[in-house]
C-alpha positions in Angstrom: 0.0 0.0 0.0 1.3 3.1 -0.9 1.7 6.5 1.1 -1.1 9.1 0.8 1.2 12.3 -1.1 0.8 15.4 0.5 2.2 18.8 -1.1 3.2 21.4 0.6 3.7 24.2 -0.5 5.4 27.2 1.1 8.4 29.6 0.7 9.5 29.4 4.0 12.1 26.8 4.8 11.6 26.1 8.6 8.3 25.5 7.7 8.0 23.2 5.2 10.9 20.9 7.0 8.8 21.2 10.3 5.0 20.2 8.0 7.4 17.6 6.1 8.8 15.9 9.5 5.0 16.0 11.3 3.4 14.5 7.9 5.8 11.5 7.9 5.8 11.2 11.8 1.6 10.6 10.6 2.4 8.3 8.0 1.7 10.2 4.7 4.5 11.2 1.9 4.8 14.8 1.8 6.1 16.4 -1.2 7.8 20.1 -1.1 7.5 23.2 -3.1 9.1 26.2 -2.3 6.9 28.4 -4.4 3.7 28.7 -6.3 5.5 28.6 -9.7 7.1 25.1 -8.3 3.3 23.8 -6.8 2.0 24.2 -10.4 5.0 22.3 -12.1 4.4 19.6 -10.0 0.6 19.2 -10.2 0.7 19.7 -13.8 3.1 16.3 -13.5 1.9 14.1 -10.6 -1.3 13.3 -8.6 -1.7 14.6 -4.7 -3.8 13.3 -1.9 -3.9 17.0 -0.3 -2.1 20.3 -1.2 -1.0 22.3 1.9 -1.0 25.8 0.6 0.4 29.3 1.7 -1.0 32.0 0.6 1.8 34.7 0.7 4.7 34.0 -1.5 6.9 35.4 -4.0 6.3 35.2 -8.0 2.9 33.2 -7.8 0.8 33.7 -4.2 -1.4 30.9 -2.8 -4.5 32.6 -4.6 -2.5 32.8 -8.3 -1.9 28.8 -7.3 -5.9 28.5 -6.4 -6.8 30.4 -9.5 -4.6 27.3 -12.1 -6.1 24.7 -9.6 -10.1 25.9 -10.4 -9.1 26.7 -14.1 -7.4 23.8 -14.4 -10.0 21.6 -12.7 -7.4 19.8 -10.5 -9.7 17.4 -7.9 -7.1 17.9 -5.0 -8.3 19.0 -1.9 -6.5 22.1 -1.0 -6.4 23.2 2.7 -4.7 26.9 3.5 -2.5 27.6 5.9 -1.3 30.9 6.4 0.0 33.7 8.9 -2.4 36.6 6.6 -4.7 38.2 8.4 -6.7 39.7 5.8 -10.3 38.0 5.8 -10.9 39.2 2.1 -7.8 36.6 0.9 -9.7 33.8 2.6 -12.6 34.4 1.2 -11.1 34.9 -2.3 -9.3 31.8 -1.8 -12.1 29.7 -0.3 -15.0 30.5 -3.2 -11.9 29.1 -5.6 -12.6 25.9 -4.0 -10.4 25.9 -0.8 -11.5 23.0 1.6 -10.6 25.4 4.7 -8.5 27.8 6.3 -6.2 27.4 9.4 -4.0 30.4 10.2 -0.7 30.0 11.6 0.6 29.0 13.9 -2.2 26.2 14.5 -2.9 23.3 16.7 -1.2 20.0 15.8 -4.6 17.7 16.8 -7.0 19.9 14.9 -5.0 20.9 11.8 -4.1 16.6 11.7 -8.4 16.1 12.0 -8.3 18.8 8.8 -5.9 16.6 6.8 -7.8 13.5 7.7 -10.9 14.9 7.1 -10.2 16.2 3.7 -7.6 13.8 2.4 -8.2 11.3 -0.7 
C-alpha cells in the first residue's frame, strides 16, 4: 500500500521541514514546493492526496496557485494555511474551492483532524 502524497507548499524553509517531518511522523509522503511557480509544475506532472498551501509567497501567491487549480480543474483538496490576516484573501481563496482555512501558527490535533478529514 502506498503512502497518501501530500504537497506542501510554502516559501519558507523552517516551515515546510517542520509540516514535512509531522506528515511522515503521521504516515503520509509529503512532497515540497518552495513556491507557487514550483506547486503548479508539479501538479501539472503528478497526482496529490492533499495540497498544503500558503498564501503569501513570492512570484505566484497561494491565490495565483488557487486560480490554475479551479481553471485547471485539479480534484485535490486544498487546505490553506497561512499567517495573513486579511479576511478578504480567505474568502477569495475559499470561493476558488479551498477545503478550509487554518491560520498559523495552528494546533497540531485539529490541523491533523483537517488533513484526515479532507484527504483522498
Amino acid at each position: 500500500m502506498s503512502l497518501k502524497r501530500i504537497l506542501v507548499v510554502d516559501d519558507e524553509k523552517n516551515v515546510t521541514i517542520f509540516l514535512s517531518e509531522l506528515l511522515k511522523q503521521w504516515g503520509y509522503d509529503p512532497i515540497v514546493a518552495s513556491d507557487g511557480e514550483k506547486a503548479l509544475e508539479l501538479l501539472s506532472q503528478e497526482n496529490f492526496n492533499l495540497i498544503l498551501l500558503d498564501v503569501m509567497m513570492p512570484c505566484i501567491d497561494g491565490l495565483a496557485v488557487m486560480n490554475e487549480i479551479h481553471r485547471n480543474k485539479y480534484k485535490e483538496p486544498v487546505i490553506i494555511i497561512s499567517s495573513v490576516t486579511d479576511l478578504s484573501i480567505a474568502e477569495k481563496i475559499m470561493e476558488l474551492g479551498a477545503k478550509c482555512y487554518i491560520p498559523k501558527p495552528f494546533d497540531l490535533e485539529k490541523f491533523k483532524t483537517k488533513i484526515e478529514k479532507y484527504i483522498l
